[in-house]
VMD Tcl script that builds the backbone (N, CA, C; Angstrom):
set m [mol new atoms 405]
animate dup $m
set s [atomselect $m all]
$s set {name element resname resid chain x y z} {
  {N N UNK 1 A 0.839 -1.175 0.000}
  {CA C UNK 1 A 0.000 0.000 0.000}
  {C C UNK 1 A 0.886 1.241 0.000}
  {N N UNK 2 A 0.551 2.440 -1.041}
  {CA C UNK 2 A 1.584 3.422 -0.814}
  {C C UNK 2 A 0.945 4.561 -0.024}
  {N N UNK 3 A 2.166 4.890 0.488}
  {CA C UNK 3 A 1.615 5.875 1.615}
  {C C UNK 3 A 1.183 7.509 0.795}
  {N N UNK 4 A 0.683 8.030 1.821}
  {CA C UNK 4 A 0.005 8.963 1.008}
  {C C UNK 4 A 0.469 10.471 1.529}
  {N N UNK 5 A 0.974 11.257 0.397}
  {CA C UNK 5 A 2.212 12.340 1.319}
  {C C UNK 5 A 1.462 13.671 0.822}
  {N N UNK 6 A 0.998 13.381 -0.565}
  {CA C UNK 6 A 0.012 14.804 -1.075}
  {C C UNK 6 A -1.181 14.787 -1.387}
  {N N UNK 7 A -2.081 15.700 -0.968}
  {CA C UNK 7 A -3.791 15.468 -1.409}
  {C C UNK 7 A -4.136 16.649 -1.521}
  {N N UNK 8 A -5.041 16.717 -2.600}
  {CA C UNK 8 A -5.161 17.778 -3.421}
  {C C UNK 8 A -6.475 18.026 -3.024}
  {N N UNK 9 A -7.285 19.220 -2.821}
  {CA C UNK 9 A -8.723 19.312 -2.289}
  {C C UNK 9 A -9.175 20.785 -3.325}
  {N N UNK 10 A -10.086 20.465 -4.004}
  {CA C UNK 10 A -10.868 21.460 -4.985}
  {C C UNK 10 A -12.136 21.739 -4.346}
  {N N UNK 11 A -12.930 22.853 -4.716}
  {CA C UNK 11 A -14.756 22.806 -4.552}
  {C C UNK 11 A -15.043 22.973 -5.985}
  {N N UNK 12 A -16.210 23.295 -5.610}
  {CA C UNK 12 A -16.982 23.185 -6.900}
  {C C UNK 12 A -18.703 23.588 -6.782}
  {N N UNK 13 A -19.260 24.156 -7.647}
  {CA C UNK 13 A -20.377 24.472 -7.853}
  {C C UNK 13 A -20.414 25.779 -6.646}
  {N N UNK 14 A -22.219 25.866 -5.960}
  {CA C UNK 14 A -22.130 26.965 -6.015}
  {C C UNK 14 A -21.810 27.324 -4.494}
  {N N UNK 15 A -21.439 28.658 -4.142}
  {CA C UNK 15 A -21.033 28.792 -2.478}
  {C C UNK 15 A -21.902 28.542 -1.502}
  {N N UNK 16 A -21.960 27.796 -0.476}
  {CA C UNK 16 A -22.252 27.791 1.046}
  {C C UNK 16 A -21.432 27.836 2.302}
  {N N UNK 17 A -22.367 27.789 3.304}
  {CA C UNK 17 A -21.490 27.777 4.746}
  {C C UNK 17 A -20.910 26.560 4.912}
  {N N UNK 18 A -21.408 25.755 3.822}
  {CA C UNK 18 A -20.502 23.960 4.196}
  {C C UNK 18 A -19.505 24.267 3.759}
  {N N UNK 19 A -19.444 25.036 2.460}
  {CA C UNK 19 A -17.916 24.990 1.445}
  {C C UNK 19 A -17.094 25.129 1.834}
  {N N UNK 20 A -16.404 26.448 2.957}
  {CA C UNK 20 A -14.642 26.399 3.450}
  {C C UNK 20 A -14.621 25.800 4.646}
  {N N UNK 21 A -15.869 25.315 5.129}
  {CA C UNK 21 A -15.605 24.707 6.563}
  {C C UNK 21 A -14.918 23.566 6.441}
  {N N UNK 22 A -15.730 23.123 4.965}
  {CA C UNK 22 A -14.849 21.745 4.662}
  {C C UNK 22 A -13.577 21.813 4.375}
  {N N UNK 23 A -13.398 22.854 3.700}
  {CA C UNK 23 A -11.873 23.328 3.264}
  {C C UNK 23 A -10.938 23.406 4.470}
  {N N UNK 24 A -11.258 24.086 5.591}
  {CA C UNK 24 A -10.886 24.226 6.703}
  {C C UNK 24 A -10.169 22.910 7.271}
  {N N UNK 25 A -11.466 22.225 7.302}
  {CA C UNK 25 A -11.276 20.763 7.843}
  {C C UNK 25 A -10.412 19.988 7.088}
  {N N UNK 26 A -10.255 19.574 5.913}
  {CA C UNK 26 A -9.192 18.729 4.794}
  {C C UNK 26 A -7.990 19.684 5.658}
  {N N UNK 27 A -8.146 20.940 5.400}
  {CA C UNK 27 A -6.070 21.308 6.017}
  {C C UNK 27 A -5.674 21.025 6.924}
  {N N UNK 28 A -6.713 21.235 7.847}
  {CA C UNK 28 A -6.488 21.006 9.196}
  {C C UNK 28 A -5.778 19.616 9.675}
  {N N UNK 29 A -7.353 18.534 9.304}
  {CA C UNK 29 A -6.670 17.203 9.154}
  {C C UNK 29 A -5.366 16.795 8.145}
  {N N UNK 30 A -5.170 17.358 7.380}
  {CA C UNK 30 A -3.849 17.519 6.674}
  {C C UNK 30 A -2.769 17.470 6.878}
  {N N UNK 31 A -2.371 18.659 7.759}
  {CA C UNK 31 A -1.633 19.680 8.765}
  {C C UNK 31 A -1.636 17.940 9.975}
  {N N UNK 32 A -2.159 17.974 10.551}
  {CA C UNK 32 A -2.325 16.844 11.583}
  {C C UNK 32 A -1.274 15.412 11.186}
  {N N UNK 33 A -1.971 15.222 10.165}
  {CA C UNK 33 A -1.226 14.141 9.569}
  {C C UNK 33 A 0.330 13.748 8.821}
  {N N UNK 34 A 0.720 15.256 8.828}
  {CA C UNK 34 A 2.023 15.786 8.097}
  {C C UNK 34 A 1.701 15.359 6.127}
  {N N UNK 35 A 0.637 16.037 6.254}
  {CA C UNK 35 A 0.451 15.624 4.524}
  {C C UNK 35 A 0.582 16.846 3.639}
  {N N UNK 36 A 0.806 17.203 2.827}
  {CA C UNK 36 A 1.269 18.345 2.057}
  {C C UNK 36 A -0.192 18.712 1.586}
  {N N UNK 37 A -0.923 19.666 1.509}
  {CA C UNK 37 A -2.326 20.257 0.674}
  {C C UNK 37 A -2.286 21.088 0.288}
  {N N UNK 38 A -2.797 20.465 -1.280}
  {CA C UNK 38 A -2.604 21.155 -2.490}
  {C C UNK 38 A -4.016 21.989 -2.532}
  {N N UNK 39 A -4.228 22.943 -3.194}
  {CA C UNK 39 A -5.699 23.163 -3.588}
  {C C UNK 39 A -6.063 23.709 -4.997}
  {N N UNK 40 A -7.349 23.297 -5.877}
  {CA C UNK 40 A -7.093 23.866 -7.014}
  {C C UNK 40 A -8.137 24.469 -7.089}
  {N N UNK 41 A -7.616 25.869 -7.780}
  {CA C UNK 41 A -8.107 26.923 -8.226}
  {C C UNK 41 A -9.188 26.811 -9.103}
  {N N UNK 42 A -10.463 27.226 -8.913}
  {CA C UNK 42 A -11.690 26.935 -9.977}
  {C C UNK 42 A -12.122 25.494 -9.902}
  {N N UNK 43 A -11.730 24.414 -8.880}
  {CA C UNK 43 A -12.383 23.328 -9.000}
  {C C UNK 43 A -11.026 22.584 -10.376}
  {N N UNK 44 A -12.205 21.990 -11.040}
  {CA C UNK 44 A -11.256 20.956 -11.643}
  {C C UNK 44 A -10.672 21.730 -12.945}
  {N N UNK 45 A -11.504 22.083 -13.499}
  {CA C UNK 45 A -11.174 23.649 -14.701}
  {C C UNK 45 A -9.763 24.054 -14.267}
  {N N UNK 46 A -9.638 24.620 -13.058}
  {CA C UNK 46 A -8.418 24.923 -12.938}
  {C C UNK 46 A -7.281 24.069 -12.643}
  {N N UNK 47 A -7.132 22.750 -12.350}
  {CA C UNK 47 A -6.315 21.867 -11.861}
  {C C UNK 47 A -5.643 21.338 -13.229}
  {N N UNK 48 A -6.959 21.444 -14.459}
  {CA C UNK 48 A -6.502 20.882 -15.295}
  {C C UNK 48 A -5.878 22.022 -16.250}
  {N N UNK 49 A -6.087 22.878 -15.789}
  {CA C UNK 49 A -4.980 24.643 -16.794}
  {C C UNK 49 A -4.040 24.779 -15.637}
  {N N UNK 50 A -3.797 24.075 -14.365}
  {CA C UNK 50 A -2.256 24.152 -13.422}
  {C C UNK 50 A -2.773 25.054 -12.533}
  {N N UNK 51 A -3.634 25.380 -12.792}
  {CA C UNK 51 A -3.705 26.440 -11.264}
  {C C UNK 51 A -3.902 25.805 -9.988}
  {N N UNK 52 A -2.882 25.278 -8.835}
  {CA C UNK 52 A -2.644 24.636 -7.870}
  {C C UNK 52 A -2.156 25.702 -7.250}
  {N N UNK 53 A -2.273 25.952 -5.579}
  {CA C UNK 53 A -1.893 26.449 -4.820}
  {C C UNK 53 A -1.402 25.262 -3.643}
  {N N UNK 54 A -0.284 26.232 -2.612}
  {CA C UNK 54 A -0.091 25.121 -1.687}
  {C C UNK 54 A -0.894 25.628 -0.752}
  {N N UNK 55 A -1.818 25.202 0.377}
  {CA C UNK 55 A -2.803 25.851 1.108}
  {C C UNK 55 A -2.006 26.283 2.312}
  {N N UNK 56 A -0.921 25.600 2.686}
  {CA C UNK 56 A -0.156 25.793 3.734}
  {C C UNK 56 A 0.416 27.372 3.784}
  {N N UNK 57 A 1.173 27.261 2.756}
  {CA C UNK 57 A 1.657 28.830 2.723}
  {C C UNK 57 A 0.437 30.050 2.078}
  {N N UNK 58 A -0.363 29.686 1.652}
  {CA C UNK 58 A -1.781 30.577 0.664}
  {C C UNK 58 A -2.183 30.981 2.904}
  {N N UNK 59 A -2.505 30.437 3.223}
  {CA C UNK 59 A -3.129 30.672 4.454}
  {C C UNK 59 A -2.066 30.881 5.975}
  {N N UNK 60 A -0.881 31.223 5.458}
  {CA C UNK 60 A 0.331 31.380 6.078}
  {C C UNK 60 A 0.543 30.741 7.093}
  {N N UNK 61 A 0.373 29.161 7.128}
  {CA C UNK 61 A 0.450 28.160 8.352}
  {C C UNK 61 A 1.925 27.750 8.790}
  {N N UNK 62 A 2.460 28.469 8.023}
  {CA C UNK 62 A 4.064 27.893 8.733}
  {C C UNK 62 A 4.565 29.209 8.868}
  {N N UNK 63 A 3.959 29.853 9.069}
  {CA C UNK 63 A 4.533 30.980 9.321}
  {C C UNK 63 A 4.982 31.250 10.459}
  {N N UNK 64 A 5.895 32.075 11.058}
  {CA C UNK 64 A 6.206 31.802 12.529}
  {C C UNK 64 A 5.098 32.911 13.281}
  {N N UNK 65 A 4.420 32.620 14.610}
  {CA C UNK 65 A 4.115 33.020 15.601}
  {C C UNK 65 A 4.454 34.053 15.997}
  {N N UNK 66 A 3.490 35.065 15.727}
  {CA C UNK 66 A 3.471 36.299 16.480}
  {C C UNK 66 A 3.433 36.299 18.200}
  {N N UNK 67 A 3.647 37.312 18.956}
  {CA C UNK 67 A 3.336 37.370 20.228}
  {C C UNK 67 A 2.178 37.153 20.967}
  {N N UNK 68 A 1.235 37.630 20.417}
  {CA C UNK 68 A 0.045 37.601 20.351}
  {C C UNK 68 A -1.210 36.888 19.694}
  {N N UNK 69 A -0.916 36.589 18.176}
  {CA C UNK 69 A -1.690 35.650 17.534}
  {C C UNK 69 A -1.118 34.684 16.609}
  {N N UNK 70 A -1.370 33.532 16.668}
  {CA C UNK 70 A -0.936 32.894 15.293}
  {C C UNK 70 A -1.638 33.137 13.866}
  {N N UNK 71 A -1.211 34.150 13.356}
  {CA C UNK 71 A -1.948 34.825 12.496}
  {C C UNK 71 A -2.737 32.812 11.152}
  {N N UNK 72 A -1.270 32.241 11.328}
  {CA C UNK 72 A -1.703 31.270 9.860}
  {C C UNK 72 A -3.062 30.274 10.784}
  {N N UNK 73 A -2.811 30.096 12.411}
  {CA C UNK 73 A -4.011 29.920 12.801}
  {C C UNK 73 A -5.329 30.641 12.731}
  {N N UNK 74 A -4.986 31.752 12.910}
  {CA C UNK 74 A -6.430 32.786 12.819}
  {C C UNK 74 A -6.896 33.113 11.469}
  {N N UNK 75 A -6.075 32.778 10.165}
  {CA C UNK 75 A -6.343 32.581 8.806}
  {C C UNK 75 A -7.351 31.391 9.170}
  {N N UNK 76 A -6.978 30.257 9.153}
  {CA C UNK 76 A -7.942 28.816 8.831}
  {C C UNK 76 A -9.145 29.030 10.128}
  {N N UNK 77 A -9.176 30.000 11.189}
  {CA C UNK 77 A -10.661 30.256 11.934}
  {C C UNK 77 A -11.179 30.723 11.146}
  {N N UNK 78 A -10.818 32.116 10.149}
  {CA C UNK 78 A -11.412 33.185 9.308}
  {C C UNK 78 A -11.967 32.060 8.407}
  {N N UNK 79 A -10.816 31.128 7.655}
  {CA C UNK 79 A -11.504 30.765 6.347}
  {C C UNK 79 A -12.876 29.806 7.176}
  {N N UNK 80 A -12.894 28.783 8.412}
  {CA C UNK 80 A -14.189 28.119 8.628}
  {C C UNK 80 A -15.138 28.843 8.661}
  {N N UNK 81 A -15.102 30.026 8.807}
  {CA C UNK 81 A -16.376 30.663 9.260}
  {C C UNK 81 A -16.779 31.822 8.522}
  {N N UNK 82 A -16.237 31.993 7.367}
  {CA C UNK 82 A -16.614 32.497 6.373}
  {C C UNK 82 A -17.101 31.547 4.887}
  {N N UNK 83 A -18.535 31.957 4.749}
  {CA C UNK 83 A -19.298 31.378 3.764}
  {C C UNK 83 A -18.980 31.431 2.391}
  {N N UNK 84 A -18.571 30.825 1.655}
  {CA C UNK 84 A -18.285 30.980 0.231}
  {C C UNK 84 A -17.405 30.024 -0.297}
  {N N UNK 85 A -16.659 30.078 -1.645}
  {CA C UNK 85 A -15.560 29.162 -2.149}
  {C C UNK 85 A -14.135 29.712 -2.028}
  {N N UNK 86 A -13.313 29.442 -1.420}
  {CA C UNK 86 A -12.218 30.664 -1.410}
  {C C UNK 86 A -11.332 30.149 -2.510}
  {N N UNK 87 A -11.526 28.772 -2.622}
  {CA C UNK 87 A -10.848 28.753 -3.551}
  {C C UNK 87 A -11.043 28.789 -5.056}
  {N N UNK 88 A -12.552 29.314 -5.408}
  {CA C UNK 88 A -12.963 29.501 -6.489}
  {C C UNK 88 A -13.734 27.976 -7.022}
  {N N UNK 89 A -15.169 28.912 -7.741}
  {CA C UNK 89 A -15.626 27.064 -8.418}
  {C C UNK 89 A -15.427 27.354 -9.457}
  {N N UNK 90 A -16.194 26.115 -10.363}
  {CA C UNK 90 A -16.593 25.814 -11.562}
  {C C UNK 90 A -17.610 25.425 -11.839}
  {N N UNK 91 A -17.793 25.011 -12.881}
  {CA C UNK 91 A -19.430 24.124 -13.478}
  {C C UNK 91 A -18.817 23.505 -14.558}
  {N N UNK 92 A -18.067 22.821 -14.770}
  {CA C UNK 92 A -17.045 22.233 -16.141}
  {C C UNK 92 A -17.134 20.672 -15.393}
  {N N UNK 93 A -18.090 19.962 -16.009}
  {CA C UNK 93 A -18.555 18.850 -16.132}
  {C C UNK 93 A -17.563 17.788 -17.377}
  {N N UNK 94 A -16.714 16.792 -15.900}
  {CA C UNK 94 A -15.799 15.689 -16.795}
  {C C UNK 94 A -16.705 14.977 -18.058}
  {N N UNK 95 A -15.691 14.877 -19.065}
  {CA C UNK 95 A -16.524 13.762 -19.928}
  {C C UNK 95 A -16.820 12.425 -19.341}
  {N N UNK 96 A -16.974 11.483 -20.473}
  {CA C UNK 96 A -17.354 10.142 -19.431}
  {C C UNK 96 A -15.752 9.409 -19.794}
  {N N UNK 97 A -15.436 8.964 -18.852}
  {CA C UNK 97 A -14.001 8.254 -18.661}
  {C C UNK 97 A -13.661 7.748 -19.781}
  {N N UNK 98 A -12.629 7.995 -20.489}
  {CA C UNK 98 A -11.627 7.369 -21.601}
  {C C UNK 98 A -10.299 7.801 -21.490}
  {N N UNK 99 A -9.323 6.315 -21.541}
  {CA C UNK 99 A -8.048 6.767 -21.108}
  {C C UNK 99 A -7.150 7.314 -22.324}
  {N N UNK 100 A -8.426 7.424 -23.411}
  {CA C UNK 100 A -7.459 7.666 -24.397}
  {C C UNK 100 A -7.877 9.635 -24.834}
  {N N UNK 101 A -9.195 10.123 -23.849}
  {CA C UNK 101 A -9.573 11.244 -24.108}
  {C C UNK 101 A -8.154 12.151 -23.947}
  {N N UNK 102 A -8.345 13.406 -24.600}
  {CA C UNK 102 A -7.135 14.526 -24.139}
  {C C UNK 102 A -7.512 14.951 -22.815}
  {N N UNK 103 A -8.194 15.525 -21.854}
  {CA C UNK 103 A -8.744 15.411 -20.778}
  {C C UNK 103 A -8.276 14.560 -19.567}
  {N N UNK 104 A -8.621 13.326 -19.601}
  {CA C UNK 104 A -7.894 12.396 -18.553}
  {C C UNK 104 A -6.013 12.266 -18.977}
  {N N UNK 105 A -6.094 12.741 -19.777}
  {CA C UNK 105 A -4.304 12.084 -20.200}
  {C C UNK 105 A -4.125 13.448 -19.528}
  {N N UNK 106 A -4.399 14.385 -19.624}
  {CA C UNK 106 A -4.640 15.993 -18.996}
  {C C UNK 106 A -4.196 15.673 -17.413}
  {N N UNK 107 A -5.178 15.293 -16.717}
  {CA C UNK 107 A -5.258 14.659 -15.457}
  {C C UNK 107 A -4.004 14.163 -15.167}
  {N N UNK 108 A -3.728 12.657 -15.734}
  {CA C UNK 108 A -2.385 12.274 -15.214}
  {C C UNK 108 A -1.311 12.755 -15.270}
  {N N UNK 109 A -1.322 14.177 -16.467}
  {CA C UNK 109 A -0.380 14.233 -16.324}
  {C C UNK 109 A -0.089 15.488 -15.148}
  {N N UNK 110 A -1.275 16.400 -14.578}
  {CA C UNK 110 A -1.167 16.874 -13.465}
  {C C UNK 110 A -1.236 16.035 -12.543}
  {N N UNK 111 A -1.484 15.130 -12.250}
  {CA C UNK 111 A -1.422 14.589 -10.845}
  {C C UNK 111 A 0.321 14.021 -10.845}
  {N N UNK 112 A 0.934 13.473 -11.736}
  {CA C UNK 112 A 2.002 13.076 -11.608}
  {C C UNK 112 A 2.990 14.573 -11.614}
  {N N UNK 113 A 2.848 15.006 -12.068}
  {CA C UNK 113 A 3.649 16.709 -12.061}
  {C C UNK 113 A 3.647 17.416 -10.413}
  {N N UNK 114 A 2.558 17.538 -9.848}
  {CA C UNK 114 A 1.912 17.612 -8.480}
  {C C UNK 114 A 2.589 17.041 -7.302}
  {N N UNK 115 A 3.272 15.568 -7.500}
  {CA C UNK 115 A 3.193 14.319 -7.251}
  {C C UNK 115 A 1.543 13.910 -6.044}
  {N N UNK 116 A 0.765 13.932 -6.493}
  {CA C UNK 116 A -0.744 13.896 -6.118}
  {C C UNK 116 A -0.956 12.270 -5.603}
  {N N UNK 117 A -1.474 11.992 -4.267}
  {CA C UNK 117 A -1.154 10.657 -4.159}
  {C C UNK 117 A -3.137 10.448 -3.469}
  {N N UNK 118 A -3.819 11.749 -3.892}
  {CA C UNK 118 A -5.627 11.578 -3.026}
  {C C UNK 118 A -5.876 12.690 -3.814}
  {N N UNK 119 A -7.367 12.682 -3.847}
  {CA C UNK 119 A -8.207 13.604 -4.622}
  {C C UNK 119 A -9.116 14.509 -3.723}
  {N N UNK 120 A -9.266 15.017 -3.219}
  {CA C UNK 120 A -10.894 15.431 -2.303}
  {C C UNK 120 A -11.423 16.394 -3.366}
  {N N UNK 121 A -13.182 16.316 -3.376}
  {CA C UNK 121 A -13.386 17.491 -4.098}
  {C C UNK 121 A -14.734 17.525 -3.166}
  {N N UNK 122 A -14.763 18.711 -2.782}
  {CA C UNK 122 A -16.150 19.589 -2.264}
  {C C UNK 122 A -17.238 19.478 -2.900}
  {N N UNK 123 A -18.258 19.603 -2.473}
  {CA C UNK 123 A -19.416 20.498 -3.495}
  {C C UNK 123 A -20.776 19.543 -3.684}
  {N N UNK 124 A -21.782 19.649 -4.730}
  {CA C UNK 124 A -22.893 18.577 -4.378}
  {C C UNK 124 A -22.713 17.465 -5.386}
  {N N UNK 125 A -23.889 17.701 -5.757}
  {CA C UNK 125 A -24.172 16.526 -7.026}
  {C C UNK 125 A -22.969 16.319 -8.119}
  {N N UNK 126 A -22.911 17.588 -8.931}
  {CA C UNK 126 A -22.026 17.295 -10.106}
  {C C UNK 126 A -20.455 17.456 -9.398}
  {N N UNK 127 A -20.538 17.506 -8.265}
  {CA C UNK 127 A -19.030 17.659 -8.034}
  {C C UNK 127 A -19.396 15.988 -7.602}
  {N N UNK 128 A -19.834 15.436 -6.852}
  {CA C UNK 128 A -19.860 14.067 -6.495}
  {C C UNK 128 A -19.626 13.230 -8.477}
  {N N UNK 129 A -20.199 14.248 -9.323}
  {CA C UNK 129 A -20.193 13.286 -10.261}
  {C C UNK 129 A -18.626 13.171 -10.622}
  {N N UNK 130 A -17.696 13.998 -10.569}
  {CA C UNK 130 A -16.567 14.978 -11.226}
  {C C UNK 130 A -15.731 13.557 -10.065}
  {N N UNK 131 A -15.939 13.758 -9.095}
  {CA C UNK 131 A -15.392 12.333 -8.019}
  {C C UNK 131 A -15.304 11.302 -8.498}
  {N N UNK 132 A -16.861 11.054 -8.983}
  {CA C UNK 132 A -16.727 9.469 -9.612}
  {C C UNK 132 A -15.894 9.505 -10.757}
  {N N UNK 133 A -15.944 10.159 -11.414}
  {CA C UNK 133 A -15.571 10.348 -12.814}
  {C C UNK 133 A -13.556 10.460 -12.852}
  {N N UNK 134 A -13.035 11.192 -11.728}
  {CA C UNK 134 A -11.830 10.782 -11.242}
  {C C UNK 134 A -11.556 9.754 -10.698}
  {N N UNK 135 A -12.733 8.491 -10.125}
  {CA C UNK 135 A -12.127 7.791 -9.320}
  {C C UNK 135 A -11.300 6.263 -10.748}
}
mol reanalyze $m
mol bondsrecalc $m
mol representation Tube
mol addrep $m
């Protein structure tokens, strides 16, 4: 079984109060686990044009400790409890799986570039579909 060192977490569709809480939560547990989190910009639209951020430094979690606040902590309170996508959606609906589409060859070849070893993606229905459709 290979161990798992990077995971990449997107949203998708449209904003709620679930959306960065969840976001929140993937870093957090992330952060916990010593796992590197990636996040992509616009959902999958953007993962597949490279727009990846590292969430660690985007939300200044290694940053060193102020006297007073841990600011990269008081970033990930701000992002749970603020309603919306921070990291931007989409509505760009995967085709249906072919390993020979330009699209999925698209995919592997960001996830191997990334070195991407988990997928998470936020969001409802068509993001659950965009899941299956990566799995």
């Amino acid at each position: 079984m290979r161990k798992i060192k990077t995971i990449l977490v997107g949203q998708s569709g449209g904003p709620t109060a679930a959306i960065n809480a969840s976001l929140a939560g993937v870093i957090r547990a992330g952060r916990t686990h010593g796992l590197r989190v990636l996040g992509m910009q616009n959902g999958i639209q953007g993962f597949l044009d490279g727009r990846i951020v590292d969430l660690s430094r985007a939300l200044e979690l290694d940053a060193p400790a102020s006297v007073d606040i841990d600011g990269g902590e008081q970033n990930l309170l701000l992002l749970r409890k603020t309603p919306s996508s921070w990291l931007g959606s989409c509505r760009f609906k995967l085709p249906e799986p072919d390993k020979d589409s330009p699209v999925y060859q698209r995919i592997t070849e960001r996830i191997g570039e990334f070195g991407i070893d988990a997928i998470l993606y936020i969001g409802g229905n068509d993001s659950m579909d965009t899941t299956d459709k990566l799995s």
